[in-house]
MISE-495890 format. One record per residue (C-alpha): z, x, y; residue in one letter. Coordinates in steps of 0.5 Angstrom, whole numbers. Example, Ala and Ser with C-alpha at 12.3 -4.5 7.8 and 13.67 -1.06 7.14 Angstrom:
% MISE-495890
R     pz     px     py  residuo
R     16     25     -9        A
R     14     27     -2        S
***
This chain:
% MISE-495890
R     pz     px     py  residuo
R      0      0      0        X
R     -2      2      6        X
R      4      4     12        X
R      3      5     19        X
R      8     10     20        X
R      4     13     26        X
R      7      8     31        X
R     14     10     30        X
R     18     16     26        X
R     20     15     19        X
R     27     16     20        X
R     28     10     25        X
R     25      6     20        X
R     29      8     16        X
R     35      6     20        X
R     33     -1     22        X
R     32     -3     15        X
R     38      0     13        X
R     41     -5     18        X
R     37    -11     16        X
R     39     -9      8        X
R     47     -9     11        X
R     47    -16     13        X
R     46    -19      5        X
R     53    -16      5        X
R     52    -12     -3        X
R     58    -10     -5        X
R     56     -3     -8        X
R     57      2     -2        X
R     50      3      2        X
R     53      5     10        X
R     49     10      9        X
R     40     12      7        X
R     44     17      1        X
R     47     11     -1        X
R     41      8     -2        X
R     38     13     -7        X
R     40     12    -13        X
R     37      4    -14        X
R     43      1    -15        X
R     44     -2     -8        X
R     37     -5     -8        X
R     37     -7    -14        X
R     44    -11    -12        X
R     39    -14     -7        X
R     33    -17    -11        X
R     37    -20    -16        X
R     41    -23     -9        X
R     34    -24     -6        X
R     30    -27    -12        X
R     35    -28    -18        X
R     29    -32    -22        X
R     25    -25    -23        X
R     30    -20    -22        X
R     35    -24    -26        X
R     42    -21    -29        X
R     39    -18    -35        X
R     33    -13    -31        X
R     40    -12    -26        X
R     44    -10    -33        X
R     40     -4    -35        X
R     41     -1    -28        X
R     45      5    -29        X
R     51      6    -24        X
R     55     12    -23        X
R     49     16    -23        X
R     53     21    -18        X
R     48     28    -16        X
R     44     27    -23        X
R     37     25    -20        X
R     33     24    -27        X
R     38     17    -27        X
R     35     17    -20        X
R     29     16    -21        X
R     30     12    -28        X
R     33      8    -23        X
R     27      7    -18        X
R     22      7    -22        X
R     25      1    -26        X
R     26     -3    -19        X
R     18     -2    -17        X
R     15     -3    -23        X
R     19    -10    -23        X
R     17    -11    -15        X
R      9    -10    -17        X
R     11    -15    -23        X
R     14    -19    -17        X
R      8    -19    -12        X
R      4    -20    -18        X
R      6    -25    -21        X
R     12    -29    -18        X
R      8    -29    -11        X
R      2    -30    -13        X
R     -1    -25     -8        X
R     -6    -20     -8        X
R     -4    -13     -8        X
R    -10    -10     -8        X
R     -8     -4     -3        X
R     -2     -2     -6        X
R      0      4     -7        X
R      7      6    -10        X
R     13     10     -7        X
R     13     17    -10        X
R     20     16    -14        X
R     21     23    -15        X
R     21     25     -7        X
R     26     19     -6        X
R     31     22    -13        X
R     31     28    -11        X
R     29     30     -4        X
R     31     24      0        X
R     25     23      3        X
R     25     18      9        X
R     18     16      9        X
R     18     14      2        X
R     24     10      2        X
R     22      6      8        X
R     16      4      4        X
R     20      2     -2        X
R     25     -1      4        X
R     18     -5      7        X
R     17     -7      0        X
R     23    -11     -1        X
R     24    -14      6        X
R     17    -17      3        X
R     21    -20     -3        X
R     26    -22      2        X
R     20    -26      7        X
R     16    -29      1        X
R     23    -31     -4        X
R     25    -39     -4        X
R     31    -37      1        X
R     25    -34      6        X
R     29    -38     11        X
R     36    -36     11        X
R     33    -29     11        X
R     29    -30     17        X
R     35    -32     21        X
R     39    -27     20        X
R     34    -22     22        X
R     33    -27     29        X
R     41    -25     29        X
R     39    -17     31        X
R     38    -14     36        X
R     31    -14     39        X
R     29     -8     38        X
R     30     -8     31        X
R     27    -14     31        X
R     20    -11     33        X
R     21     -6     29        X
R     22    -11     23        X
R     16    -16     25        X
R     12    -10     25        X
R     13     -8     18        X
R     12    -15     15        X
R      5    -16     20        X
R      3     -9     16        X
R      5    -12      8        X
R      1    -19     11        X
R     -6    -14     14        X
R     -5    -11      7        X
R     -4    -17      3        X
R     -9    -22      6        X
R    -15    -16      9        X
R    -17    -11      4        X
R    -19     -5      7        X
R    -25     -1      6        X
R    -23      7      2        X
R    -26     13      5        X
R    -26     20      2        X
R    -21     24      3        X
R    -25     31      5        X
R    -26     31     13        X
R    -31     37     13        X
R    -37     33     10        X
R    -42     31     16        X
R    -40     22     18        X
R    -46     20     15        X
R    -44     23      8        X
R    -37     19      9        X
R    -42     13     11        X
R    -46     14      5        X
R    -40     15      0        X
R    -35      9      2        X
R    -42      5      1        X
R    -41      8     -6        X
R    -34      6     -7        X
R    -35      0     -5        X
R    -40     -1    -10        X
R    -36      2    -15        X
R    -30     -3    -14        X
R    -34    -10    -13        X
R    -36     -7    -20        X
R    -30     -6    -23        X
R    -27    -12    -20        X
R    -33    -17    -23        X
R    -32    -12    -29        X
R    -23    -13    -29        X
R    -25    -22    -27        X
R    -29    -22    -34        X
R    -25    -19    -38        X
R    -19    -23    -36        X
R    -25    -30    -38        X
R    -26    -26    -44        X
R    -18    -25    -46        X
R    -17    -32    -44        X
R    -23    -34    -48        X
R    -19    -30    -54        X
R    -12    -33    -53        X
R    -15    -39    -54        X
R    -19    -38    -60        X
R    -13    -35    -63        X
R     -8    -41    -62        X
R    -14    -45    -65        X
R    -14    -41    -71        X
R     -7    -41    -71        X
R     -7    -48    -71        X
R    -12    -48    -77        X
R     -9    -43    -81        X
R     -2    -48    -80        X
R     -6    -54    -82        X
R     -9    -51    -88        X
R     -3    -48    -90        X
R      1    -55    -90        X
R     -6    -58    -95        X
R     -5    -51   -100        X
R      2    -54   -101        X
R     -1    -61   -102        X
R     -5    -58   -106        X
R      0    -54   -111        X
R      4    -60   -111        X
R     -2    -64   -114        X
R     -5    -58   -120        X
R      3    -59   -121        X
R      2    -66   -123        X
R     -6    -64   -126        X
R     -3    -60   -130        X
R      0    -67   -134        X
R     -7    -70   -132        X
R    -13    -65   -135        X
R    -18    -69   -132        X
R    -16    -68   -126        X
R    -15    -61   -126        X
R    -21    -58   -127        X
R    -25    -62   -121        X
R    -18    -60   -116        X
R    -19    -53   -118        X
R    -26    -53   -115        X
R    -23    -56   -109        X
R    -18    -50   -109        X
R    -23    -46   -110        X
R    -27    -47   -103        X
R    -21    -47    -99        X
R    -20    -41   -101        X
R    -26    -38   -100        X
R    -25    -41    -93        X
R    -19    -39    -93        X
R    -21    -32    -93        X
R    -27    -33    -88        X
R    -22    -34    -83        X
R    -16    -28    -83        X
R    -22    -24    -83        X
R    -26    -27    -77        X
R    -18    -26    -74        X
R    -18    -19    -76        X
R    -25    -18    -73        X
R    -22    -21    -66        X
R    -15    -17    -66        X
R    -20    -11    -66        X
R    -24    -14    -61        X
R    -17    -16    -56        X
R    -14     -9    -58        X
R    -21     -6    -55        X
R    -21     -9    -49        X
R    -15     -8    -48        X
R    -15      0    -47        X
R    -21     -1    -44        X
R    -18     -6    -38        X
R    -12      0    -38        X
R    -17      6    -36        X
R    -19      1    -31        X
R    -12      0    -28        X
R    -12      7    -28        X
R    -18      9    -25        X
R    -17      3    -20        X
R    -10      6    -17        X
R    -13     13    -16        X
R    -19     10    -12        X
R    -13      7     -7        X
R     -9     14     -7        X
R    -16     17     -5        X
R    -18     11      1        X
R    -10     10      3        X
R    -11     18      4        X
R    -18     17      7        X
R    -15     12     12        X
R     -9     16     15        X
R    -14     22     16        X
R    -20     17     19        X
R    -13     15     24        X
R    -12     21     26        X
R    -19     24     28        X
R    -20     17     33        X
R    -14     19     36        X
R    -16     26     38        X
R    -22     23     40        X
R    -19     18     44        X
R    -14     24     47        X
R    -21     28     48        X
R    -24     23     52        X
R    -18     21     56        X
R    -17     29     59        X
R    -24     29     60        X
R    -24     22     64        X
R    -16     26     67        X
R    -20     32     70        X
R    -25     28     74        X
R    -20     24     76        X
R    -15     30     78        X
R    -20     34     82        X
R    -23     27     86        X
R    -15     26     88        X
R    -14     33     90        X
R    -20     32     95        X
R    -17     25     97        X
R    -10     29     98        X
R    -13     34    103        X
R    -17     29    107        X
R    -10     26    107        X
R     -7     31    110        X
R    -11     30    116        X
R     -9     22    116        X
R     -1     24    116        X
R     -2     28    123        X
R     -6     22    127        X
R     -1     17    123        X
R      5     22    126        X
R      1     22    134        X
R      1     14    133        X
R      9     14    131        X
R     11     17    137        X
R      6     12    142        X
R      9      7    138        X
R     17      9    140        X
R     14     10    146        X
R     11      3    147        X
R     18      0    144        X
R     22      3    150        X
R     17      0    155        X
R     18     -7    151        X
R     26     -7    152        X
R     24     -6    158        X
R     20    -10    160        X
R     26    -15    156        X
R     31    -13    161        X
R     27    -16    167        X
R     25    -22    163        X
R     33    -23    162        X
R     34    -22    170        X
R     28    -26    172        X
R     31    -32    167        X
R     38    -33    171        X
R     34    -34    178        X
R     31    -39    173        X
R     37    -42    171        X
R     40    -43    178        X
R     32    -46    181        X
R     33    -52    175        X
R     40    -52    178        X
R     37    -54    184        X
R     32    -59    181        X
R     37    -63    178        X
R     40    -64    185        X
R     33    -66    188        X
R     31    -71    183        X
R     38    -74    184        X
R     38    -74    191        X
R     31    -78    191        X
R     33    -83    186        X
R     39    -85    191        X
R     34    -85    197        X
R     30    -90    194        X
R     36    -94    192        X
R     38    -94    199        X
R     31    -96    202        X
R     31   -101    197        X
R     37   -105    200        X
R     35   -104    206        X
R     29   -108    205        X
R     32   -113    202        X
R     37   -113    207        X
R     31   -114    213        X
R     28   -120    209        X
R     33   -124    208        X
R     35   -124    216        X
R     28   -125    217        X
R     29   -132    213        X
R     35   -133    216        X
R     32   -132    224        X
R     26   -137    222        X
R     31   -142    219        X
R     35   -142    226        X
R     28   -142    229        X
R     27   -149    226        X
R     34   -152    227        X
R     34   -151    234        X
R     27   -155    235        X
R     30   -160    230        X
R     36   -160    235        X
R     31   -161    241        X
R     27   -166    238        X
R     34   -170    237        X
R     36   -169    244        X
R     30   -172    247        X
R     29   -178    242        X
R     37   -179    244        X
R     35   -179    252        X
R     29   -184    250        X
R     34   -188    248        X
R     39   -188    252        X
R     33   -190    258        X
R     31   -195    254        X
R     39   -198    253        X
R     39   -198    261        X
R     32   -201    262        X
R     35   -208    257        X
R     41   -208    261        X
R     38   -209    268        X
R     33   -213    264        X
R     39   -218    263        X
R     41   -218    270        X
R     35   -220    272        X
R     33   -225    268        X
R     41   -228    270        X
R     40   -228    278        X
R     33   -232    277        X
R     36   -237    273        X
R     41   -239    277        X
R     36   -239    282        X
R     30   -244    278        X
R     37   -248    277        X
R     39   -249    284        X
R     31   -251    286        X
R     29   -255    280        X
R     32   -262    277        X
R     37   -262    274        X
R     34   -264    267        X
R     28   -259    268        X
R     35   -254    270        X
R     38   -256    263        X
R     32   -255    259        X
R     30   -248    261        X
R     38   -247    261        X
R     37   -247    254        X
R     31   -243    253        X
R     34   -238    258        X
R     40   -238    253        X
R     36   -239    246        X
R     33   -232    249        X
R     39   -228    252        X
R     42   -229    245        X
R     35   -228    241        X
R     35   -221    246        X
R     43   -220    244        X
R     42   -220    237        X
R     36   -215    237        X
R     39   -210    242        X
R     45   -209    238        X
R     42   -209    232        X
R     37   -204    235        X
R     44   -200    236        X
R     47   -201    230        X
R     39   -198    227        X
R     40   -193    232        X
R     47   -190    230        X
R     46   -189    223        X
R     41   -184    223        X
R     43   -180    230        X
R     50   -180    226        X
R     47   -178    218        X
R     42   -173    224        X
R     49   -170    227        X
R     52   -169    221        X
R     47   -165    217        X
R     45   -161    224        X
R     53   -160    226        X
R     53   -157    218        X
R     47   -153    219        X
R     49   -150    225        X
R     56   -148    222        X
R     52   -144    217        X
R     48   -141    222        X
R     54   -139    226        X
R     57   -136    220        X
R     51   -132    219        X
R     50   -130    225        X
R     56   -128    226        X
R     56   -123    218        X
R     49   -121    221        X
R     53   -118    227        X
R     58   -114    223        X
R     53   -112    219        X
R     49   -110    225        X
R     55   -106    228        X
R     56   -102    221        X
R     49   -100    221        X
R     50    -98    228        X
R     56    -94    226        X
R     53    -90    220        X
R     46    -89    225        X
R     51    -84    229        X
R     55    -81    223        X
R     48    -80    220        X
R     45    -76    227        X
R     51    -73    227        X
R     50    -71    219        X
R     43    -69    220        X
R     44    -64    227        X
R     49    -61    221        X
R     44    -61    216        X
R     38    -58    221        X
R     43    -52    222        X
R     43    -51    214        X
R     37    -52    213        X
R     34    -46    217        X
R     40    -42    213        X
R     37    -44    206        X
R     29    -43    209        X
R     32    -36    211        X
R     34    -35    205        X
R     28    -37    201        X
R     24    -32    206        X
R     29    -27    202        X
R     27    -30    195        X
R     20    -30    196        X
R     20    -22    199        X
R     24    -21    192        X
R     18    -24    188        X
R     12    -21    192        X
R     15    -15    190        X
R     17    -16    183        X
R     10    -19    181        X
R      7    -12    185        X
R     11     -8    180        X
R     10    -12    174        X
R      2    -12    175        X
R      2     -6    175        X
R      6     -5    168        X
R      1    -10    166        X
R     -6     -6    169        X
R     -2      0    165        X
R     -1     -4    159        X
R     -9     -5    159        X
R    -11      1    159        X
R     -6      3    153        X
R     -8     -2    149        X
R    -15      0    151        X
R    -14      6    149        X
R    -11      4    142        X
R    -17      0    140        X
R    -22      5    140        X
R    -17     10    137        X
R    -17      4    131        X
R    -24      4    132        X
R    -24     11    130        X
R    -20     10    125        X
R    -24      5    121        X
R    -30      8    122        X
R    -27     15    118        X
R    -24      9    114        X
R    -31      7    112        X
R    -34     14    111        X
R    -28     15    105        X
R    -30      9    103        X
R    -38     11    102        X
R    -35     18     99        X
R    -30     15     94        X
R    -37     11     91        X
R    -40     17     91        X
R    -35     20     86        X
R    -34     14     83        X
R    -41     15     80        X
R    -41     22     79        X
R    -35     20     76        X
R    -38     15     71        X
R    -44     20     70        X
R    -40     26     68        X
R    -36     20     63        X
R    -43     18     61        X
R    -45     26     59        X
R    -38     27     55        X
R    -38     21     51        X
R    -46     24     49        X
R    -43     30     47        X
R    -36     28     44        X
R    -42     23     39        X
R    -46     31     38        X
R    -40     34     36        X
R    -39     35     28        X
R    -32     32     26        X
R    -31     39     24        X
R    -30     42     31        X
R    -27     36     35        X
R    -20     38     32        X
R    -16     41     38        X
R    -11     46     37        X
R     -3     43     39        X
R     -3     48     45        X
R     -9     45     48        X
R     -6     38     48        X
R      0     40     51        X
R     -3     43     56        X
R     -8     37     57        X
R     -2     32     56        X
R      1     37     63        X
R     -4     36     67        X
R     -4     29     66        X
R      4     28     68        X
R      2     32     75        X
R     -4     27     75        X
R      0     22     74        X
R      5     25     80        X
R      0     26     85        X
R     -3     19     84        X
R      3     17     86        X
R      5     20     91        X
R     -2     18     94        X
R     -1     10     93        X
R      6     12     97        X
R      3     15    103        X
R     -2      9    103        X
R      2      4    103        X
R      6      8    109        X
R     -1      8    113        X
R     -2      0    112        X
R      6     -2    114        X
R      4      3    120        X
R     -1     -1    121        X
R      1     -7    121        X
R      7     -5    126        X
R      3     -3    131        X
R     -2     -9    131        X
R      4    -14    131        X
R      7    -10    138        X
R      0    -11    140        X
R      1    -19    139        X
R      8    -18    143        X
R      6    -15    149        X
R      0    -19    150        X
R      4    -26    149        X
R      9    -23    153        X
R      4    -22    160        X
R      1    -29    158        X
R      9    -31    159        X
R     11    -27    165        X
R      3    -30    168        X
R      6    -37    167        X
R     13    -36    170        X
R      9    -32    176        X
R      4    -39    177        X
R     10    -42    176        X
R     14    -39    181        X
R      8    -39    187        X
R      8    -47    186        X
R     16    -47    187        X
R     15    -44    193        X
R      9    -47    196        X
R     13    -53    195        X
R     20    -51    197        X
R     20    -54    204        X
R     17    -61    202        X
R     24    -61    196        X
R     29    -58    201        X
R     28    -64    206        X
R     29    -69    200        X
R     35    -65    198        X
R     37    -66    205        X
R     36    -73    205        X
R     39    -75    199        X
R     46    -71    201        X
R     46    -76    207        X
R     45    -82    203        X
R     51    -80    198        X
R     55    -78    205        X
R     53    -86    206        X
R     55    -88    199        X
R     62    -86    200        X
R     63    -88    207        X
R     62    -94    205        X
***
């Protein structure tokens, strides 16, 4: 069987499997690989493993207390793998046709660790493929997961093994690779025959074993008839008659009889033939695995030095393109040092320019201050003209309502002075008619007297009557007019009278506000001083910072065209490292040519060569690293001179919008200072009131 121990060293294998085979828990010592030797613990083991095949009886014939006699060893060893092929064979049913046995002897007497880790393996698959598979699979999921990988190895090697034969390759290394083409070609051949050959020989040998058992049937069937047979010539020896025709039937069975044990002897010659035969086939068949099992570690071992070969060739090139790179390196080191130091430089103009910005932001604070105080003043000015104006409205409605009392206090004085006329004309009306009746009276007769005595009376009374219902008419509405006039009037009064006050009020606060605003205009030329002040203080630091700001322009100027530089020479690597890259790929392309050129023969290096090879690789390998390091340095350098530039230009977009912002203030200032003014007044009236 073929093991894959370049992956690993035989004694860590060694050690791994002894530590799977501790966790059985056997009862004969195995703490060590000494231990392990003499056959007993593992045997211990597969009768714990698979006790159905390696049963108590196989486990008896174990020798125990070998002690230091290696013979007893290998008695041991030798019983144990002959019953794991039996095992493989057939309790699994597997196909073991690569298998190739560990060497007892090297095991017995020199301890060989290679060997041991290849019974070790065989074991652990005996444990994987029993009935109880599964219980041993958790138990080496419980280690740890080195040993595990190494475990999983192992098992994946029987698995390859088991399930994908290999091809057999000769062992001799100085034949030509078409010769070794030519030759495995060959051993195939050779083993596809005789694998057909062994097929058809166990179809024959079946083929026999079925024969013989029906021979074997035969022969029971005729012995139990011979008995038939002797017990009728008993009873025809009373019967001669019959005796003479059984004698014949006898006879013929006999000659029968006889046919048949020599064809049975013709066929045991035949199976013990064949027999011989089929065991020079099985010997024949596993020299032809030890050869192919020797062929593929040879076979391994010239791939990887043709692998290593490749590999330093591919690192030579490489090395050389990477000293270059070094070198032109040096000279990117020097300009990313130039640049470091006009970076701290640039870094200590911002704090700078981050000072001013702080002082600038606490004459910020104090102009929002007086903002929030000129808002609020506007806002009190409003109110107050929006009472004024109500205050106006309503005494206009009430001057037009005494307007229209005083005409309707007219219109009554005249429609009482008519009346008054019209009274004074029916009283002399009356006295008139009084004085020309008594006269009529004394002139005419006595009847005619009587009669217009009568009428003059009927009239004076019809007149009476009227007149005073004509007054009572009269006095009833002038009486309802007077009330409601008299009502009206007091209204008036009232309102004239709280209109008055107003009026004396308002008066009061116009000669406290002229007061106040003589005041205020002497502030006023105080705080336009003082604004004069502030905008000379301005000009000047909007002088000064233009100036940082031209200055700043042309640095940053001068930086673009260094980073324009840099990316062209940037560029140019770039093209440079494709050329080398070709020239790199054509040199791999000839080595490869060459490699494929070359005999088996000559590629074989010596140990010095590939240590010196594997050197040259470590400080390939450390160079490269040191390059990618630099590398990374450049681009974070990079990156940080690109985000200074973004911050110097965000901060002279705005310390533009805070100066834009500043003229607009002042342009306005004397606009806000006189509502400022006026709104102080009105707050003045407010508290007066």
């Amino acid at each position: 069987m073929e093991f894959q121990t370049t992956r690993m060293e035989n004694k860590d294998l060694c050690n791994v499997l002894l530590k799977w085979l501790q966790t059985l828990h056997l009862k004969t010592p195995h703490r060590t690989l000494y231990d392990i030797t003499d056959g007993v613990a593992l045997a211990e083991a597969l009768n714990q493993i698979a006790p159905e095949c390696f049963d108590d009886n196989w486990f008896s014939k174990i020798k125990k207390d070998v002690g230091s006699n290696w013979r007893l060893k290998v008695s041991n060893l030798k019983k144990i793998v002959d019953k794991i092929q039996d095992f493989y064979q057939d309790c699994d049913t597997q196909h073991m046709g690569n298998f190739v046995k560990p060497d007892v002897i090297k095991i017995g007497d020199q301890d060989d660790t290679m060997e041991l880790a290849r019974l070790l393996q065989l074991i652990l698959g005996c444990a994987v493929n029993c009935q109880n598979a599964q219980d041993y699979i958790t138990n080496i999921r419980s280690m740890d997961e080195k040993s595990q990988t190494v475990i999983m190895q192992s098992i994946q090697d029987l698995e390859r093994i088991q399930g994908h034969p290999q091809s057999i390759i000769t062992t001799s290394l100085g034949v030509d690779t078409d010769d070794h083409q030519e030759q495995i070609q060959q051993l195939i051949n050779e083993l596809q025959s005789v694998t057909k050959a062994r097929d058809q020989m166990t179809q024959r040998c079946l083929e026999l074993d079925s024969q013989v058992s029906l021979l074997q049937e035969e022969k029971t069937y005729i012995l139990d008839e011979k008995r038939h047979l002797e017990e009728r010539l008993l009873e025809s020896v009373e019967d001669p008659l019959k005796g003479s025709g059984q004698r014949r039937q006898i006879e013929e069975l006999k000659e029968e009889l006889y046919k048949a044990e020599t064809s049975r002897d013709d066929y045991r010659i035949k199976l013990k033939t064949q027999e011989r035969e089929m065991a020079d086939l099985k010997i024949k068949f596993d020299l032809l695995q030890e050869t192919a099992g020797e062929a593929r570690l040879l076979k391994d071992e010239l791939d990887i030095l043709r692998d290593t070969a490749d590999r330093v060739e591919k690192y030579e090139s490489t090395i050389q393109s990477y000293k270059k790179k070094l070198e032109e390196l040096g000279d990117l080191k020097r300009q990313v040092k130039i640049l470091e130091t006009k970076n701290i430089a640039y870094i200590q103009q911002n704090m700078e320019l981050e000072q001013e910005i702080k002082k600038s932001s606490m004459w910020k604070s104090q102009l929002e201050v007086y903002k929030k105080q000129v808002t609020e003043l506007h806002h009190t000015l409003n109110d107050e003209t929006n009472k004024t104006d109500k205050l106006e409205f309503e005494s206009k409605k009430l001057l037009e309502n005494l307007n229209t009392l005083q005409k309707e206090k007219d219109r009554l004085v005249i429609e009482r002075d008519s009346l008054k006329e019209a009274n004074e004309e029916l009283k002399c009306c009356q006295t008139q008619m009084k004085k020309i009746s008594t006269l009529e009276h004394s002139q005419t007769t006595a009847s005619d007297d009587m009669e217009s005595a009568m009428d003059l009376k009927q009239k004076l009374v019809r007149l009476q009557h009227e007149n005073t219902m004509l007054k009572m008419n009269q006095k009833e509405p002038e009486e309802d007019k007077i009330s409601v006039l008299q009502s009206i009037l007091d209204n008036t009064r009232q309102q004239y009278n709280e209109l008055r006050l107003d009026n004396r009020k308002a008066n009061q606060k116009i000669l406290e506000l002229e007061s106040e605003l003589k005041e205020q205009t002497e502030n006023n030329n105080e705080w336009n001083s003082k604004i004069k002040e502030l905008q000379s203080q301005l000009q000047c630091e909007k002088d000064t910072r233009s100036l940082d700001i031209e200055e700043k322009n042309t640095t940053i100027s001068d930086k673009d065209q260094f980073i324009n530089i840099l990316q062209v020479s940037l560029h140019q690597k770039d093209i440079e490292i494709q050329e080398w890259e070709e020239k790199h790929k054509k040199f791999i392309e000839k080595a490869k040519s060459v490699v494929k050129s070359m005999d088996s023969k000559n590629v074989s290096l010596s140990d010095v060569d590939i240590s010196v090879l594997e050197s040259r690789l470590i400080k390939a390998n450390k160079e490269i690293s040191d390059l990618k390091k630099e590398q990374e340095n450049y681009k974070t350098s990079q990156e940080i001179e690109e985000k200074l530039i973004s911050t110097a230009f965000y901060k002279l977009a705005q310390t533009k919008m805070q100066e834009s912002v500043d003229q607009r203030v002042m342009n306005q200032g004397l606009l806000k200072s006189q509502t400022f003014l006026l709104k102080q007044r009105q707050q003045t009236n407010k508290t007066v009131e």
